[in-house]
C-alpha positions in Angstrom: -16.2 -22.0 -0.1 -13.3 -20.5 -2.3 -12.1 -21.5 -5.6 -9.4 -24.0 -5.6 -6.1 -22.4 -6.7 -4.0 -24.4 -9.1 -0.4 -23.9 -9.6 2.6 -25.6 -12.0 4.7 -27.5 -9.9 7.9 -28.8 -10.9 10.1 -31.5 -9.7 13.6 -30.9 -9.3 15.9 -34.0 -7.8 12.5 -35.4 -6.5 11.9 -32.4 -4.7 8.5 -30.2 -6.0 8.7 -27.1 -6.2 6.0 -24.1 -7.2 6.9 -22.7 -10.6 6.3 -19.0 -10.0 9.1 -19.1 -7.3 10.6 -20.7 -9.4 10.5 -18.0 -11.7 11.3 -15.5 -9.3 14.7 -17.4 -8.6 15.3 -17.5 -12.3 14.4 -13.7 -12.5 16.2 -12.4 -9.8 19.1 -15.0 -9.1 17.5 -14.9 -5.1 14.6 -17.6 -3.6 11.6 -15.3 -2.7 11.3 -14.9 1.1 7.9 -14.5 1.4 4.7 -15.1 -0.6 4.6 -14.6 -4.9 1.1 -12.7 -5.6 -0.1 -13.2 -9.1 -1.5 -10.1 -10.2 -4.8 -11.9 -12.4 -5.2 -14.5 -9.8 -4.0 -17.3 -12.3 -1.5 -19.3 -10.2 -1.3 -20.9 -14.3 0.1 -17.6 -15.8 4.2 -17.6 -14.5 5.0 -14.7 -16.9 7.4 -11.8 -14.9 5.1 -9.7 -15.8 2.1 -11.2 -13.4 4.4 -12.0 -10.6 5.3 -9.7 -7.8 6.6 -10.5 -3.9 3.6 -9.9 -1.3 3.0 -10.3 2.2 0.2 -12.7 3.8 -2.1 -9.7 4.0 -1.6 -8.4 0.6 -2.2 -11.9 -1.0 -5.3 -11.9 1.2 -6.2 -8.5 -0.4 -5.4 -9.5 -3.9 -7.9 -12.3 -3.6 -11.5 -12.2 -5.5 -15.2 -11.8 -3.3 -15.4 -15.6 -1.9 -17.9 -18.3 -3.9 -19.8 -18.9 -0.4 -20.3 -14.7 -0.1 -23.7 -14.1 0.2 -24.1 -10.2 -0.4 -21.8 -10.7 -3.4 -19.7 -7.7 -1.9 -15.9 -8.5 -0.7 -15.4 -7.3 2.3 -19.4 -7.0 3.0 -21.6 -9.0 5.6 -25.2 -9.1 6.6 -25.9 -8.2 10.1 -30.0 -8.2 11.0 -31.4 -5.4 8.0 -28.0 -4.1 7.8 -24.9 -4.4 6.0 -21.3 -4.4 8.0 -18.0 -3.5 5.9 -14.7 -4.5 7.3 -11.3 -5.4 6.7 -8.2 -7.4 8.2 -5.1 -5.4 7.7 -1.9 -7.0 10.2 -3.5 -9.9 11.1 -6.4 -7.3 13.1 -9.9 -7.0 11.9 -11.5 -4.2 11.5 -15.2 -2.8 11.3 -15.5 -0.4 9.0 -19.0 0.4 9.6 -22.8 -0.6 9.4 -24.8 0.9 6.3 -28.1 0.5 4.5 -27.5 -1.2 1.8 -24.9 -3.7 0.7 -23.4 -0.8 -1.8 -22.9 1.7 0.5 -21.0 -1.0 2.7 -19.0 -2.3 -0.1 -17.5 1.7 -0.8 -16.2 1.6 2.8 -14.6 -1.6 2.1 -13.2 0.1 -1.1 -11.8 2.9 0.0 -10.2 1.2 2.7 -8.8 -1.5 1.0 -7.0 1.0 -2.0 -5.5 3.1 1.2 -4.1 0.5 2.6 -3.0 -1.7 0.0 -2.5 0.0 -2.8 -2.1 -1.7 -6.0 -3.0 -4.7 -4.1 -6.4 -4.3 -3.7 -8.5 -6.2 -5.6 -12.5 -4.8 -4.5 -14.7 -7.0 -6.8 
């Protein structure tokens, strides 16, 4: 189970609209054509500074370990005694590999994640 997300809406001509793209109209005089990632994972905090355009896979990647995680590793499951990192990148999963122990697993994840989305990666 994941944390509800909770973001500012605001009505407009009886029309709701989220804030932060709001915001992003506001900033940049165009309507954002995809997702708006907020860097902390606040959907409360609109400042510029916390907002930047993502795709569906980098929100996915900017997203904290889920509640309902049981090795308390993103990007970690438990296979028999083992530990199995992956990680979705374009919508295709991939297996990173099976290790020992739930660390070992998680550094896969780690590595992978940084290469292939950068500043988006959000590992803990």
């Amino acid at each position: 189970m994941c944390k509800k997300v909770v973001y500012w809406r605001i009505t407009i001509a009886n029309k709701n609209y989220l804030a932060h793209r709001l915001a992003v109209l506001y900033v940049t005089g165009e309507w954002p054509p995809d997702l708006v990632d907020h860097w902390d994972n606040d959907g409360l905090n609109n400042r510029w500074s916390n907002l930047r355009m993502a795709s569906r896979s980098q929100n996915a990647a900017n997203s904290p370990v889920r509640s309902d995680n049981k090795t308390g590793y993103k990007g970690v499951s438990r296979r028999g005694k083992r530990f199995v990192a992956g990680i979705e990148f374009n919508g295709k999963r991939k297996t990173l590999g099976t290790f020992d122990t739930p660390q070992d697993a998680h550094a896969a994840y780690v590595s992978a994640a940084k290469r292939h989305f950068h500043d988006f990666a959000r590992t803990a």
